[in-house]
FIBA-51770 format. One record per residue (C-alpha): residue in three letters; residue number from 1; x, y, z. Coordinates in Angstrom, 1 decimal, padded with zeros to 4 digits. Layout:
N
<site roti="Ala" doti="NUM" X="X" Y="Y" Z="Z"/>
...
//
This chain:
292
<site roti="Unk" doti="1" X="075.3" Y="-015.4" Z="029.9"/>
<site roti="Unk" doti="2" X="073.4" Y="-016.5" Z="026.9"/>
<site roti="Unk" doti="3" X="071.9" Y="-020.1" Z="026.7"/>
<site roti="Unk" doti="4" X="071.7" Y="-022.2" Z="023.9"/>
<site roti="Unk" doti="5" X="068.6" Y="-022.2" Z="022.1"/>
<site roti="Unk" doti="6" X="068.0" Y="-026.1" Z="023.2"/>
<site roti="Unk" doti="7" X="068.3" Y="-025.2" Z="026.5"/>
<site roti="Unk" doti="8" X="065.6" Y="-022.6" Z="026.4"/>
<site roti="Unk" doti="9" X="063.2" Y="-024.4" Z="024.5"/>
<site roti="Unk" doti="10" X="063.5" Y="-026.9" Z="027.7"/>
<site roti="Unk" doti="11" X="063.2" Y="-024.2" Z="030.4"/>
<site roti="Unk" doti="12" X="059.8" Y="-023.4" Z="028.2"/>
<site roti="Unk" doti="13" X="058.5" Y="-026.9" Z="028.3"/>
<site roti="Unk" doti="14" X="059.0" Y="-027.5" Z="031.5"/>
<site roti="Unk" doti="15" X="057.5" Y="-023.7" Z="032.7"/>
<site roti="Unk" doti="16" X="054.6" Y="-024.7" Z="030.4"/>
<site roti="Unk" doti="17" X="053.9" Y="-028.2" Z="031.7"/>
<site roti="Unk" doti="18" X="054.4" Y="-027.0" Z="035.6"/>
<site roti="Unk" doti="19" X="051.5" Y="-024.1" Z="034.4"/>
<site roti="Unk" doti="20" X="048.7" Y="-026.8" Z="033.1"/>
<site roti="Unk" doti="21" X="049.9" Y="-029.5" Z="036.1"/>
<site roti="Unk" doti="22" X="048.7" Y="-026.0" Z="038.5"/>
<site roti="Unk" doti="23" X="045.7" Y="-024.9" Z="036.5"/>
<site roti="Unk" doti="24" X="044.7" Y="-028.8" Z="036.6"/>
<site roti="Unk" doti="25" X="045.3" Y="-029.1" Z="039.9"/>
<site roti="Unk" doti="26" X="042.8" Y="-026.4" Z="041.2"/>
<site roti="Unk" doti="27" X="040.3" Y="-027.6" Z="038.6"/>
<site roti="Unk" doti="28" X="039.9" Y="-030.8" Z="040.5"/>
<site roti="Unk" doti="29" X="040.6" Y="-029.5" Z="043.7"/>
<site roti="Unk" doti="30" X="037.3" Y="-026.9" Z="042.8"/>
<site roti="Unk" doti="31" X="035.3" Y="-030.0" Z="041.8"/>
<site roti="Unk" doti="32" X="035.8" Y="-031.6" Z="045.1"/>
<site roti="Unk" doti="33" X="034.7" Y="-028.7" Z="047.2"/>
<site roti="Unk" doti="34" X="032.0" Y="-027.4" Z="044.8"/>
<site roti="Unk" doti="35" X="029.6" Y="-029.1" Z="046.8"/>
<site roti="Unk" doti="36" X="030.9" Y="-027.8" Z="050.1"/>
<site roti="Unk" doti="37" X="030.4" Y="-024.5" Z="048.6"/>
<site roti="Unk" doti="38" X="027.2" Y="-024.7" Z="047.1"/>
<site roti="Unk" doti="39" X="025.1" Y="-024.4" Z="049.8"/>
<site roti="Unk" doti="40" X="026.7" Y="-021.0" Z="050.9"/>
<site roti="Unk" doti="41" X="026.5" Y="-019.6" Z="047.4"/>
<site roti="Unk" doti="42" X="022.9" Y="-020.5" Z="046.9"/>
<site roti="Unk" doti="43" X="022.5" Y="-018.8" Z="050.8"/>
<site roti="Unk" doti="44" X="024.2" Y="-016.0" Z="049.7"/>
<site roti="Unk" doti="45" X="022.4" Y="-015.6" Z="046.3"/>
<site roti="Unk" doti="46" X="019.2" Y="-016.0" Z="048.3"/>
<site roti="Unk" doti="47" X="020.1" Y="-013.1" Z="050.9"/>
<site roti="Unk" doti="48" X="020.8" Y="-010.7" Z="047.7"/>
<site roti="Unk" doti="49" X="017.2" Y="-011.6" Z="046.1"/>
<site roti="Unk" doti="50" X="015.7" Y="-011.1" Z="049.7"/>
<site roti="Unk" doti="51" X="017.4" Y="-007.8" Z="050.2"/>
<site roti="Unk" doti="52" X="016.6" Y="-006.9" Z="046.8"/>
<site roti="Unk" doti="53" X="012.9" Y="-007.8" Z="046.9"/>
<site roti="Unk" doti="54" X="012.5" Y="-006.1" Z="050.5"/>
<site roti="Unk" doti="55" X="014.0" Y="-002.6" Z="048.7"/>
<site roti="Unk" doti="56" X="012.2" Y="-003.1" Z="045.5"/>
<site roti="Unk" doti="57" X="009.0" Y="-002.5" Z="047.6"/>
<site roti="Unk" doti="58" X="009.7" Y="000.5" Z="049.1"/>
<site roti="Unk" doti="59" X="010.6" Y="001.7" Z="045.5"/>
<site roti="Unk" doti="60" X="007.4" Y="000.8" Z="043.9"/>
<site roti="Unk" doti="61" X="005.2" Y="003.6" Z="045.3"/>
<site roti="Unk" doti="62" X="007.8" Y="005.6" Z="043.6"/>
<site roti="Unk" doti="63" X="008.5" Y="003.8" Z="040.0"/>
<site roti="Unk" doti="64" X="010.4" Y="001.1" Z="040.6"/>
<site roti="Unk" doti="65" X="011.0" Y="-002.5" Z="040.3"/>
<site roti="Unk" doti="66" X="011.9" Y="-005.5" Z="042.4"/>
<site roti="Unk" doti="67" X="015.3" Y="-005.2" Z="041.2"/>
<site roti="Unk" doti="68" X="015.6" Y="-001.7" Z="041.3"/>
<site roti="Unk" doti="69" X="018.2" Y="-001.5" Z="044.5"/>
<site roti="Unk" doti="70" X="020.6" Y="-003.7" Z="042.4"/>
<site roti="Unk" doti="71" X="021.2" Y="-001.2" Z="039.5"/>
<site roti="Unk" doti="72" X="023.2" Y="001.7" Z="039.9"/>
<site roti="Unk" doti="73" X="022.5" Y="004.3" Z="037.5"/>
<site roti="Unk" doti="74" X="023.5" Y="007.8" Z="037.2"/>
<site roti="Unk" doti="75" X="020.8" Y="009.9" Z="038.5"/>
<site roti="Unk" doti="76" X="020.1" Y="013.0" Z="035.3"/>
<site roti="Unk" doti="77" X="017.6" Y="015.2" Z="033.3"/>
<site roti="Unk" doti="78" X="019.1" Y="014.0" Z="030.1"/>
<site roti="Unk" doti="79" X="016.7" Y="011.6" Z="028.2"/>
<site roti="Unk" doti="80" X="017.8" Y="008.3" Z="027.0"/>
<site roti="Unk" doti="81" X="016.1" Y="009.0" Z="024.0"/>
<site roti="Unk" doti="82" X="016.9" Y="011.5" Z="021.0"/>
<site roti="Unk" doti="83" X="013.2" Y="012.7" Z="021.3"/>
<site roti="Unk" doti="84" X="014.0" Y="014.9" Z="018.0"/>
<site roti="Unk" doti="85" X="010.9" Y="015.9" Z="016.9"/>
<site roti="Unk" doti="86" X="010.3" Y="018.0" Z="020.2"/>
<site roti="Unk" doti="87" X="014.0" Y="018.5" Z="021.0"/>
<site roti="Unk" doti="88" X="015.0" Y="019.7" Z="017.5"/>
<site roti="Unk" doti="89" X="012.7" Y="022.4" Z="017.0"/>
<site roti="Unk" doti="90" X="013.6" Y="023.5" Z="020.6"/>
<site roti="Unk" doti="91" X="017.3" Y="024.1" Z="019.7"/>
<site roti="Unk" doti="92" X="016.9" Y="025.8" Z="016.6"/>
<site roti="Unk" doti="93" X="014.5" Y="028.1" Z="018.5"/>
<site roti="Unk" doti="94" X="017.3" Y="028.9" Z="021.0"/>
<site roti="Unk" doti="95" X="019.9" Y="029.5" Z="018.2"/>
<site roti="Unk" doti="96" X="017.9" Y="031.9" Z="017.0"/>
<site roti="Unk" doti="97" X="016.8" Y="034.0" Z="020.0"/>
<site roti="Unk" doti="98" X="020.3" Y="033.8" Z="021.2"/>
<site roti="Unk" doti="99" X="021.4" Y="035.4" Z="017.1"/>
<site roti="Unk" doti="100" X="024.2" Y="032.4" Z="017.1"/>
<site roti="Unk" doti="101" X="024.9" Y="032.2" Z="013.7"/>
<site roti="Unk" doti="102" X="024.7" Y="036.2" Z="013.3"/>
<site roti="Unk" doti="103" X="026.9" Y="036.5" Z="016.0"/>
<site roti="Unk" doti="104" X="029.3" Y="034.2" Z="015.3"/>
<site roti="Unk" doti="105" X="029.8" Y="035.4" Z="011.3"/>
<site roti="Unk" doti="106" X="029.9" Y="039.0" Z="013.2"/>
<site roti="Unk" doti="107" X="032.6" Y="038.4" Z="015.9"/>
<site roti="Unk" doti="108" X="034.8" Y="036.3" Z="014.3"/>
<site roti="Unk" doti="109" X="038.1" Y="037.0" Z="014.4"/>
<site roti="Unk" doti="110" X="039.0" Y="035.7" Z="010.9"/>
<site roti="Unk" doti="111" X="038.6" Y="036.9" Z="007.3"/>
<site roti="Unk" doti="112" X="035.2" Y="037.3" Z="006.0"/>
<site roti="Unk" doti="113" X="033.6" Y="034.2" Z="003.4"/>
<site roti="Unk" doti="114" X="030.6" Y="034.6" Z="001.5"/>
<site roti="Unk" doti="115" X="028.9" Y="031.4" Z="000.3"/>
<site roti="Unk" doti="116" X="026.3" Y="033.0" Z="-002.5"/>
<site roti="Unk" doti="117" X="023.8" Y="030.1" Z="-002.9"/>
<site roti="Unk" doti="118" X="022.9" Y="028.8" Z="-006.3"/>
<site roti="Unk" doti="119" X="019.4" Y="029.0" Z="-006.1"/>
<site roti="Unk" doti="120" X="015.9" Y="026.9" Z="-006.3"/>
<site roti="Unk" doti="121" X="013.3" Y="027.1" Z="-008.3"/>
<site roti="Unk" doti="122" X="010.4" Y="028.4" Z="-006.0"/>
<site roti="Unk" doti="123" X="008.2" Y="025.9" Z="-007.4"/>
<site roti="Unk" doti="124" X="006.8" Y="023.8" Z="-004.3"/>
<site roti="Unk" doti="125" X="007.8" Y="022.3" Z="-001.9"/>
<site roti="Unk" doti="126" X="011.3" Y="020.7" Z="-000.7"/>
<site roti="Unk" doti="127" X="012.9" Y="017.0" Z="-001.4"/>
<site roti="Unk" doti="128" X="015.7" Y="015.2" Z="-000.9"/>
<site roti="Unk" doti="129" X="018.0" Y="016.9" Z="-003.6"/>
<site roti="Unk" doti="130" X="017.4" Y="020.3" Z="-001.6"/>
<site roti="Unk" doti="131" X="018.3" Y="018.6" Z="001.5"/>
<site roti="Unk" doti="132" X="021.2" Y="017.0" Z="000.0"/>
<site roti="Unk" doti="133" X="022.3" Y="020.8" Z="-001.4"/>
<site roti="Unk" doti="134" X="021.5" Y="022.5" Z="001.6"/>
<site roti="Unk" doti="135" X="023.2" Y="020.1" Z="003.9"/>
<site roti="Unk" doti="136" X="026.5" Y="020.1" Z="002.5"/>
<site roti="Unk" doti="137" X="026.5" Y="024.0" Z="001.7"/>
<site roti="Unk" doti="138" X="025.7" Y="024.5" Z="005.4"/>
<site roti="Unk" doti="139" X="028.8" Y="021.8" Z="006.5"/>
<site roti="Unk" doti="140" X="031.0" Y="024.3" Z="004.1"/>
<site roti="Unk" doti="141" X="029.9" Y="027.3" Z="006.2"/>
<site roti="Unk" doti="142" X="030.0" Y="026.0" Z="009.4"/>
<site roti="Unk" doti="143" X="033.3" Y="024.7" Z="009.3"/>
<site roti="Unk" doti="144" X="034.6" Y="027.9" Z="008.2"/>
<site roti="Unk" doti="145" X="033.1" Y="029.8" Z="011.3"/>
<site roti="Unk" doti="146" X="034.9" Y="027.3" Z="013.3"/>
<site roti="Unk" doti="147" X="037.7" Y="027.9" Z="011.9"/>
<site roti="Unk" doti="148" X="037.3" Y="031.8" Z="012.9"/>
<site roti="Unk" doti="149" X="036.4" Y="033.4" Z="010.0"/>
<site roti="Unk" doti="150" X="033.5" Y="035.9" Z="009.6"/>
<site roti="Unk" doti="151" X="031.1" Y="033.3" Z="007.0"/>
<site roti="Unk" doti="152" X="027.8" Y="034.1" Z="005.5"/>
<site roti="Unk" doti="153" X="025.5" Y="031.7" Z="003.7"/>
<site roti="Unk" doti="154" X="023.3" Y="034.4" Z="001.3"/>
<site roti="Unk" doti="155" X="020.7" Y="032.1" Z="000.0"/>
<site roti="Unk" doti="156" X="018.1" Y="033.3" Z="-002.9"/>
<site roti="Unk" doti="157" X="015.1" Y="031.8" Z="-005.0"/>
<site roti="Unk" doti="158" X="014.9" Y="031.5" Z="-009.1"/>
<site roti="Unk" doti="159" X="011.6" Y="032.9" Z="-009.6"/>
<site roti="Unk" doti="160" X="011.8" Y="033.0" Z="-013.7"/>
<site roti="Unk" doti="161" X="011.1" Y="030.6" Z="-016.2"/>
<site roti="Unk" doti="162" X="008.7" Y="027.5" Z="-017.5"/>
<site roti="Unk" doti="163" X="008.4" Y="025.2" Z="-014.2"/>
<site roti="Unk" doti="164" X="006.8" Y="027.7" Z="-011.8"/>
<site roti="Unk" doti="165" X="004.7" Y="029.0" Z="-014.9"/>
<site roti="Unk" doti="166" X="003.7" Y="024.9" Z="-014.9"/>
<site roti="Unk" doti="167" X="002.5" Y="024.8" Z="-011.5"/>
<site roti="Unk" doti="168" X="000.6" Y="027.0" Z="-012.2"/>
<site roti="Unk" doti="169" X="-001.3" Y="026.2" Z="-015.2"/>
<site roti="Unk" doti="170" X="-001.6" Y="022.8" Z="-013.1"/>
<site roti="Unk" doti="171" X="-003.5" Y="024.4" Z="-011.1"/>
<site roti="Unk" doti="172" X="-005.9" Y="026.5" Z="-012.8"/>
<site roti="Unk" doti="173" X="-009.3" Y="024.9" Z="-014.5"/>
<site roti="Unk" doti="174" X="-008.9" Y="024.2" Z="-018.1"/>
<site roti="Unk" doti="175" X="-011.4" Y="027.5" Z="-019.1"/>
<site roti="Unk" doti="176" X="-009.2" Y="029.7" Z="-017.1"/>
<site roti="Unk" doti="177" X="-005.8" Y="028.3" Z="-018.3"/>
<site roti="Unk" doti="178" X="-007.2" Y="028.6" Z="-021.9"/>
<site roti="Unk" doti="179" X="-008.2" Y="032.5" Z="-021.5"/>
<site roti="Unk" doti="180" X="-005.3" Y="033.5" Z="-019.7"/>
<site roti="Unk" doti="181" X="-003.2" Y="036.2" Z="-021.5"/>
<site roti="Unk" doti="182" X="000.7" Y="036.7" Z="-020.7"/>
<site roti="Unk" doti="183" X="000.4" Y="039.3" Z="-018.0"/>
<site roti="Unk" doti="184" X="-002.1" Y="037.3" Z="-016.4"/>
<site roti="Unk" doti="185" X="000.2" Y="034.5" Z="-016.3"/>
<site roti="Unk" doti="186" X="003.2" Y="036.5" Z="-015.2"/>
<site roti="Unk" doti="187" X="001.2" Y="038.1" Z="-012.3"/>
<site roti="Unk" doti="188" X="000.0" Y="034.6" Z="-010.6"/>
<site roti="Unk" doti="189" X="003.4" Y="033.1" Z="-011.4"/>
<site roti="Unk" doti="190" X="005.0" Y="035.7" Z="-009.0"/>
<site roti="Unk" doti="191" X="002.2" Y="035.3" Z="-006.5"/>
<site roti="Unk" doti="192" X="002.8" Y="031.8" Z="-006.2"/>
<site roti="Unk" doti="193" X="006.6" Y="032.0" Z="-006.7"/>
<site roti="Unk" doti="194" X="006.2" Y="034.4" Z="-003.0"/>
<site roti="Unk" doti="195" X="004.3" Y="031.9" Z="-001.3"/>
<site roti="Unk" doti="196" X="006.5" Y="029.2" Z="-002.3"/>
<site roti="Unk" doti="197" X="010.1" Y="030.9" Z="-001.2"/>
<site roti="Unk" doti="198" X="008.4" Y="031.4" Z="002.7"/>
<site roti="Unk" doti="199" X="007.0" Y="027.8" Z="002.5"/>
<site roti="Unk" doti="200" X="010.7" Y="026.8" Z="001.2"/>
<site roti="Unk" doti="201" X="012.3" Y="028.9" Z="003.8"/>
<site roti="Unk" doti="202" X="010.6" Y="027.2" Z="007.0"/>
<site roti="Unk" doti="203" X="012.0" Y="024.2" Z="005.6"/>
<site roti="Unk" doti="204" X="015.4" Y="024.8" Z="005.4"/>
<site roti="Unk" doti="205" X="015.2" Y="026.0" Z="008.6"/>
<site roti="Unk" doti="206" X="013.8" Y="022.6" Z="009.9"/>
<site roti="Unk" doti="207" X="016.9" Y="021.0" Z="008.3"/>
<site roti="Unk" doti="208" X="019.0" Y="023.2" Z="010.6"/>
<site roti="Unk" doti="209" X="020.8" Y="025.5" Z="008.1"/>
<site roti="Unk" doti="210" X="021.9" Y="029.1" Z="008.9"/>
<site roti="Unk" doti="211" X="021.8" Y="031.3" Z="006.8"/>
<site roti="Unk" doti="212" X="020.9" Y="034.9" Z="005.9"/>
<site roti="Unk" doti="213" X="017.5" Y="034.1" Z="005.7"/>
<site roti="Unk" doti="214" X="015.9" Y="037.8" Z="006.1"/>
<site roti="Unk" doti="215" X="018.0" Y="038.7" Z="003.5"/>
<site roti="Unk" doti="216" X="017.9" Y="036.9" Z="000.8"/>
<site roti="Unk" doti="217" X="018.0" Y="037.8" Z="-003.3"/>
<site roti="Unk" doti="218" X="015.7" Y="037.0" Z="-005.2"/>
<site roti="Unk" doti="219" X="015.2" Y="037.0" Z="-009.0"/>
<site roti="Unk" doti="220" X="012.2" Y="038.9" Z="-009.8"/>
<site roti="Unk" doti="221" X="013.5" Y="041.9" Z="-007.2"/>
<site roti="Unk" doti="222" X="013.6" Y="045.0" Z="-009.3"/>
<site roti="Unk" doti="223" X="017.2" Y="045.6" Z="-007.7"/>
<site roti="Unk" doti="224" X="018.1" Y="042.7" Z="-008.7"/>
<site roti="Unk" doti="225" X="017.1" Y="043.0" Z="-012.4"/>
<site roti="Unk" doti="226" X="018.3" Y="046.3" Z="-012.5"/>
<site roti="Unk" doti="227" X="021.9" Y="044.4" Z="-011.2"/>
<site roti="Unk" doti="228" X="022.0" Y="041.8" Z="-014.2"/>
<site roti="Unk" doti="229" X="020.7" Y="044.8" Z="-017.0"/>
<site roti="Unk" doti="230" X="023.8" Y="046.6" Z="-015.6"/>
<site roti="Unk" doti="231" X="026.2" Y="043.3" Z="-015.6"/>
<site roti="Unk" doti="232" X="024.5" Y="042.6" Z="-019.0"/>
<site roti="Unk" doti="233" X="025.4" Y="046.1" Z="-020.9"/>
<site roti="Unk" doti="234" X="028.9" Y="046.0" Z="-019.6"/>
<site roti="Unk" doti="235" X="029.1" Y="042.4" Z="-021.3"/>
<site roti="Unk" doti="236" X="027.9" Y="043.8" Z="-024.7"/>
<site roti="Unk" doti="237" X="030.2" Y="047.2" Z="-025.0"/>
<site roti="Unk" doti="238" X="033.0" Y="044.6" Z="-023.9"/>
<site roti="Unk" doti="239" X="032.1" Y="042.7" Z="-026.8"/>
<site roti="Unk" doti="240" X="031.0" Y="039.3" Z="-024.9"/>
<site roti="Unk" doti="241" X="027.8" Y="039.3" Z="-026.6"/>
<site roti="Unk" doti="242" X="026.9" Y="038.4" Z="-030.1"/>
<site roti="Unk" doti="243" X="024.7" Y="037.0" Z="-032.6"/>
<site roti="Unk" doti="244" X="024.5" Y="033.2" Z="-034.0"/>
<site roti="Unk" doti="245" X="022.6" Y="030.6" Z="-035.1"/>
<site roti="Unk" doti="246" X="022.4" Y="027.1" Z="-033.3"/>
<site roti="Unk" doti="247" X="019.8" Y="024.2" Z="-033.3"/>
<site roti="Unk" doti="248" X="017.6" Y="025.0" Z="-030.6"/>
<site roti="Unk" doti="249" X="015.3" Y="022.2" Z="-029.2"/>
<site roti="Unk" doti="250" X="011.5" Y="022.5" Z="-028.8"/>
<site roti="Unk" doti="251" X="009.2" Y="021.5" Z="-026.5"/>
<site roti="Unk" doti="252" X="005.6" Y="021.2" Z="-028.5"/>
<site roti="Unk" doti="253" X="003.6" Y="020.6" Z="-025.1"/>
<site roti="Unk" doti="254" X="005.5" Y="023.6" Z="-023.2"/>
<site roti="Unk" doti="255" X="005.4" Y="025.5" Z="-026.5"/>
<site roti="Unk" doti="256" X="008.9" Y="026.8" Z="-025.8"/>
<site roti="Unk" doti="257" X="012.6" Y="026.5" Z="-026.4"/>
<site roti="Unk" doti="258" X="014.8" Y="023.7" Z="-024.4"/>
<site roti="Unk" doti="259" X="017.9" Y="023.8" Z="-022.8"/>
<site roti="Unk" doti="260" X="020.1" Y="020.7" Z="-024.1"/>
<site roti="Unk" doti="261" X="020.6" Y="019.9" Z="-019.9"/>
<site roti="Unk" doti="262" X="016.3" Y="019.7" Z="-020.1"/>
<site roti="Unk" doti="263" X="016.8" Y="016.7" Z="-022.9"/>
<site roti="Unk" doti="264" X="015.6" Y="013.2" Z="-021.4"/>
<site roti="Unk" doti="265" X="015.0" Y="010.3" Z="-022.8"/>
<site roti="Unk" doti="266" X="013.6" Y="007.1" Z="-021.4"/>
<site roti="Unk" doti="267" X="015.8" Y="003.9" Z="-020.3"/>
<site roti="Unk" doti="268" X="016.3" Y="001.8" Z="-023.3"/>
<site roti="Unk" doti="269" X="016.0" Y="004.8" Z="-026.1"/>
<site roti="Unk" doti="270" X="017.2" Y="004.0" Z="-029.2"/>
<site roti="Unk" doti="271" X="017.7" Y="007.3" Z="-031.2"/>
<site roti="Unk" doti="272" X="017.0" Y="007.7" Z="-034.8"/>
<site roti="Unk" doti="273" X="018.8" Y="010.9" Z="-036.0"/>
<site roti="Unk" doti="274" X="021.8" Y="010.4" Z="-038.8"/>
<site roti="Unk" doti="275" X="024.4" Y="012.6" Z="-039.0"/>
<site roti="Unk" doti="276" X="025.9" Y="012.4" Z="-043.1"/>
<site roti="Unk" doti="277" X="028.5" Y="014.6" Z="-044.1"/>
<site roti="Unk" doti="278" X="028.6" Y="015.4" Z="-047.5"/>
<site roti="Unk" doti="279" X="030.9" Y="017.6" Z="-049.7"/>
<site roti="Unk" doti="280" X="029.8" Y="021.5" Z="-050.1"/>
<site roti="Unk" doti="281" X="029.5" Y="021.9" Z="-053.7"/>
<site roti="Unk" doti="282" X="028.5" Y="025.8" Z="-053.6"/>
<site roti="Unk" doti="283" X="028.0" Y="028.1" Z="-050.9"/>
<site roti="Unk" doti="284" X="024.8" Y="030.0" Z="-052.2"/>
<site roti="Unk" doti="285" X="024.8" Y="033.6" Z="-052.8"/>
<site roti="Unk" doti="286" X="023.2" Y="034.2" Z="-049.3"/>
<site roti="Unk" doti="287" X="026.0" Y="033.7" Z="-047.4"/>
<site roti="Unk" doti="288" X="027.5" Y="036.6" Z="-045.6"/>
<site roti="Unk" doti="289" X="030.8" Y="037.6" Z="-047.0"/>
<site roti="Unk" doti="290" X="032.9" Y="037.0" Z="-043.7"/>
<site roti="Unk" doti="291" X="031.6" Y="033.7" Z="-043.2"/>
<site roti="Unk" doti="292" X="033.6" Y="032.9" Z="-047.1"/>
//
């Protein structure tokens, strides 16, 4: 049997009011025994501290406080604190006497994946864009081991072009940079590339990425050269390669060519080149036939 809404709306007034008359009712009748009942809390607050104090002394030979007896904590080896310049160097030593990452990209039951890595320059030491890179190659992989499959992270090292050549004519005196020849040049270039891919390589470490990192590639291997002549032949008798003319940008302090991705140019640079385009009126009689 359903009652009318008016009806319940009473029965909720009325439950209400008999709540806060209760509620009021034991506040007041609290107030007047409060100081009845003062005495025997502060008593009993006073036997907790005693009790307290009394164990707290036979604690502090061994560490602890006064209050000591009134905390219950879980008793363990595990340190509150992260600790992670002692712990972290202490679990990447166990991964790798215990082969983890070998053996999981071994075992797995799952389809192989290769992640080749698109390499540094071995040009000094590591920041916070080879972090960033590293770190979110090393998510990739690991996710796909735990997913089952057999991953590998192959890393390598650039070890061509202008800014390891840089470092080291930063480097060398001014009379020894100016009688340097090419080969010269080439020869330290590679020594210091060498010493900067092991310096490189304990880094990553540090920042926890596995990897392949006893075998890596690297550019100035002769099997590797001997890979991208091979790659590069089959381009031409395919036909991929062929020659053009472009506008190529200079560099007159590197005294060589620029890649357009190399271009900067400082915050507020206003540039003054003018593109016009103008009718042709004759092509010149040096023109190559197919290009008429």
């Amino acid at each position: 049997m359903m009652l009318p809404r008016s009806s319940q709306a009473s029965l909720q007034r009325r439950a209400g009011s008999r709540q806060a008359t209760e509620m009021l009712s034991g506040t007041r009748l609290l107030q007047r025994q409060a100081p009845a009942l003062l005495p025997i809390m502060r008593s009993r607050t006073q036997l907790v501290v005693a009790m307290a104090k009394k164990q707290g002394k036979k604690e502090a030979g061994a560490g602890g406080g006064p209050y000591s007896a009134t905390v219950t904590t879980p008793v363990t080896e595990f340190n509150l604190r992260a600790n992670s310049v002692v712990r972290e160097p202490q679990i990447q030593a166990y991964w790798e006497q215990q082969h983890v990452y070998e053996r999981l990209a071994a075992d797995n039951p799952g389809e192989p994946f290769t992640l080749h890595d698109g390499p540094p320059y071995a040009n000094g030491d590591l920041h916070i864009g080879h972090a960033l890179n590293k770190v979110l190659k090393d998510i990739i992989n690991r996710y796909q081991l735990l997913r089952g499959r057999k991953a590998r992270f192959v890393p390598g090292w650039d070890t061509h072009g202008l800014p390891i050549e840089l470092k080291v004519l930063q480097g060398l005196p001014a009379a020894q940079r100016a009688g340097l020849d090419t080969l010269g040049l080439r020869a330290q270039a590679r020594d210091y590339a060498l010493a900067a891919i092991e310096a490189q390589k304990e880094q990553f470490k540090r920042y926890g990425v596995w990897a392949d990192w006893g075998s890596p590639y690297i550019t100035l291997q002769p099997e590797y050269e001997a890979a991208q002549l091979r790659v590069f032949g089959k381009m031409f008798l395919n036909g991929h390669i062929y020659r053009g003319k472009k506008p190529v940008h200079w560099s007159p302090s590197s005294r060589t060519a620029l890649a357009e991705a190399e271009l900067e140019y400082p915050e507020g640079h206003t540039s003054t080149s003018i593109y016009v385009a103008m009718p042709i009126q004759s092509l010149g009689p040096n023109l190559p036939a197919e290009a008429q």
